[in-house]
C-alpha positions in Angstrom: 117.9 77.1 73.7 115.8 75.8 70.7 117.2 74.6 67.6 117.8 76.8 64.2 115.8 75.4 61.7 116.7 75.9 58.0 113.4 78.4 56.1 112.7 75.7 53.4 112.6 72.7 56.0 110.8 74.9 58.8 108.5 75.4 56.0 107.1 71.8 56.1 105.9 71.7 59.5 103.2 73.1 61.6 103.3 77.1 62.5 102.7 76.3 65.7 105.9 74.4 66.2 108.2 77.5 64.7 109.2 80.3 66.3 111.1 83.4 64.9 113.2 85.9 67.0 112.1 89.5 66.7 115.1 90.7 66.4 117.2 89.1 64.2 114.1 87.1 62.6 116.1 83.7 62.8 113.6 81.2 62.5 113.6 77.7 64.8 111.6 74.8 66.6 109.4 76.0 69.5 110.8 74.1 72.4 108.7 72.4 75.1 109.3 74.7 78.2 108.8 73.5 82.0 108.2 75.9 84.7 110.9 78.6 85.4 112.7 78.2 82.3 112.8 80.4 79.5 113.9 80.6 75.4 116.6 82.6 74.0 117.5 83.0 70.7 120.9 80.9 70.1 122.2 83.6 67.0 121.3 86.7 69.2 120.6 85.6 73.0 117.3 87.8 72.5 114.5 86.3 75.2 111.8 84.9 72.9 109.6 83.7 75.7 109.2 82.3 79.1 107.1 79.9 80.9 106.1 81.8 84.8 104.9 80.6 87.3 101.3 82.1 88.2 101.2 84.3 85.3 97.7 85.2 85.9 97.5 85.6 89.5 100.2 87.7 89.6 99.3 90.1 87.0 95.9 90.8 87.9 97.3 91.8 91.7 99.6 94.1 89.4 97.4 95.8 87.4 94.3 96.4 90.5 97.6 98.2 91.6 98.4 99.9 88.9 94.9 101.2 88.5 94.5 102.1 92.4 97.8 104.1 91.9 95.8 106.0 88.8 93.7 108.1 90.3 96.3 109.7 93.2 99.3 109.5 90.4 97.2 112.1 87.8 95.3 114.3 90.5 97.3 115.0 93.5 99.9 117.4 93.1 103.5 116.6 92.1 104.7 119.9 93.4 104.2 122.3 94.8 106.0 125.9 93.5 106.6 129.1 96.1 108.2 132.1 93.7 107.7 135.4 94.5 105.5 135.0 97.2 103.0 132.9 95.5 102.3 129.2 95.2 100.7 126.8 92.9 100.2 123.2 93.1 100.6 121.3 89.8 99.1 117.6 88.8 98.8 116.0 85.7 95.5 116.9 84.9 96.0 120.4 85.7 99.0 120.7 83.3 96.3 119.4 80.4 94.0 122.0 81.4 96.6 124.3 81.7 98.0 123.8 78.1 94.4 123.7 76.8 93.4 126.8 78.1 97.0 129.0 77.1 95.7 128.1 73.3 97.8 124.7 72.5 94.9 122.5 72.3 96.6 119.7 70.3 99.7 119.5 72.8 96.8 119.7 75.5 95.4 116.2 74.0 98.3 114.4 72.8 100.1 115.1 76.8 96.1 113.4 77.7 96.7 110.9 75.8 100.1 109.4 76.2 100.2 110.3 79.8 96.5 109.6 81.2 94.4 108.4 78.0 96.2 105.3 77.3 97.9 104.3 79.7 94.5 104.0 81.3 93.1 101.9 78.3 96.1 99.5 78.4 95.3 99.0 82.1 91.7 98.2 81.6 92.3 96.3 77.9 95.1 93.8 80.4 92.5 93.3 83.3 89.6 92.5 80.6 92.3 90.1 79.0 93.3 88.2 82.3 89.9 87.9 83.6 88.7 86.6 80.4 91.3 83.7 81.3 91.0 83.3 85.3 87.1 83.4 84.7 87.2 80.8 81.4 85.0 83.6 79.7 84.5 85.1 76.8 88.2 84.2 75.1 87.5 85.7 72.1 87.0 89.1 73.5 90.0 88.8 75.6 91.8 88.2 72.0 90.2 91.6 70.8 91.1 93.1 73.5 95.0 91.6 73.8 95.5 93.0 70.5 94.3 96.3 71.1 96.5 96.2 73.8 99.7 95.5 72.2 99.0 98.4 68.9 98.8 100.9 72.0 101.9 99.4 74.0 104.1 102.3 72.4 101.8 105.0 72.6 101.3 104.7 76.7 104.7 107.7 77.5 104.7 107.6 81.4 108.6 107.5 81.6 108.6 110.7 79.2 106.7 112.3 80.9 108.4 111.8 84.5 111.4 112.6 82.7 109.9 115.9 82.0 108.6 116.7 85.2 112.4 115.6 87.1 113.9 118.1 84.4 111.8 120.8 85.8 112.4 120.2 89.1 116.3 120.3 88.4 116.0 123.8 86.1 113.2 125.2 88.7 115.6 124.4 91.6 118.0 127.8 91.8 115.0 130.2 90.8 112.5 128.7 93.7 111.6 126.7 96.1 109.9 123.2 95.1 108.1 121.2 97.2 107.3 117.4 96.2 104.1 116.1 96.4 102.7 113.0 97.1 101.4 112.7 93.6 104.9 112.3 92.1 105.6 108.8 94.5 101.7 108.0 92.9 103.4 108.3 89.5 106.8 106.8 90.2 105.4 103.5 91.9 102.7 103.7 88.7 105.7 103.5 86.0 107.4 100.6 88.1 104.4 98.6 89.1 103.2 98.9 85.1 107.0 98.4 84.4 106.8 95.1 86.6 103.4 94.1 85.3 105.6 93.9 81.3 108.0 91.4 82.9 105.8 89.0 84.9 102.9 88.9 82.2 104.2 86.9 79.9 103.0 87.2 76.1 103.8 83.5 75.0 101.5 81.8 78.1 98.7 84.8 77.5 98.5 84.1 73.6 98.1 80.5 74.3 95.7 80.9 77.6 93.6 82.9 75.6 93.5 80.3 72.0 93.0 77.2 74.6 96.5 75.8 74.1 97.1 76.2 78.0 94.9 75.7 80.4 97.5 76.6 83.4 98.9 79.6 82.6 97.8 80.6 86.5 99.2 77.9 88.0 
């Protein structure tokens, strides 16, 4: 665990040799980490970063998953719905349309955007960020683009939607009969790869990757 460090003495050295938790803003040394360990705040035991082995590597394989699973996980059905002698086959994409079309246009494009939109941007914005740093190209794009990433981190709403969709599978239960589709294992192994992908790619070695402090972060 680094050591506290007092404001008006943390004040006279270098900002790249402080550190401040984000959540309880106490500020202290940067310590030198070795692979496998990681930093925790000593007031609040809050993980202020890590040092992982094969950062890079490992989250590029996670997000070509992620964006493999994209495609299946917004446009093959979830399930499928037999009531009254009819059936219907529902996706993601068809829901949009489906809200755009009854007349509710702005719920139409803010369910586009947190559930396909975005989530697709932050994909794309964390593969142009780690090939920046496995190709030794073009860091100050992949600074751009790491930033981007991080003002839409919040806005991406996968697990609300899935939420919404297991809801109406439970309240749709009694009154018919609902048929899974393989669309809804698309979007469950999406939210848990991009889930994973959070863990393993670690913001601490990718800031400094991408400013030239380390020039291992895959390794």
């Amino acid at each position: 665990m680094p050591d506290p460090v007092d404001t008006l003495e943390g004040s006279d050295l270098p900002l790249d040799e402080l550190v401040a938790c984000h959540e309880c803003d106490l500020l202290m040394r940067k310590p030198e980490l070795v692979r496998g360990e990681k930093a925790q705040c000593p007031r609040c035991g809050y993980e202020l970063y890590a040092h992982r082995h094969n950062v890079v590597e490992r989250s590029l394989a996670l997000v070509l998953a992620a964006l493999l699973l994209y495609v299946p996980a917004n446009f093959l059905p979830i399930m499928q719905l037999n009531l009254l002698g009819q059936s219907s086959q529902d996706t993601v994409w068809t829901g949009v349309v489906g809200l755009f079309d009854t007349g509710m246009q702005g719920v139409a494009v803010v369910v586009f955007l947190c559930s396909m939109g975005i989530p697709l941007l932050k994909l794309l914005c964390q593969l142009a960020v780690l090939l920046s740093i496995r190709w030794n190209i073009g860091r100050s794009y992949g600074l751009l683009f790491y930033r981007i990433y991080h003002h839409l981190k919040d806005w991406g709403m996968l697990e609300v939607y899935l939420m919404g969709v297991l809801v109406a599978i439970v309240k749709l239960a009694d009154m018919a009969s609902i048929t899974v589709g393989l669309g809804l294992a698309c979007f469950v192994s999406l939210l848990m790869v991009q889930v994973l992908l959070e863990v393993v790619m670690s913001p601490h070695q990718i800031w400094e990757a991408l400013s030239g402090e380390d020039a291992h972060a895959g390794d």
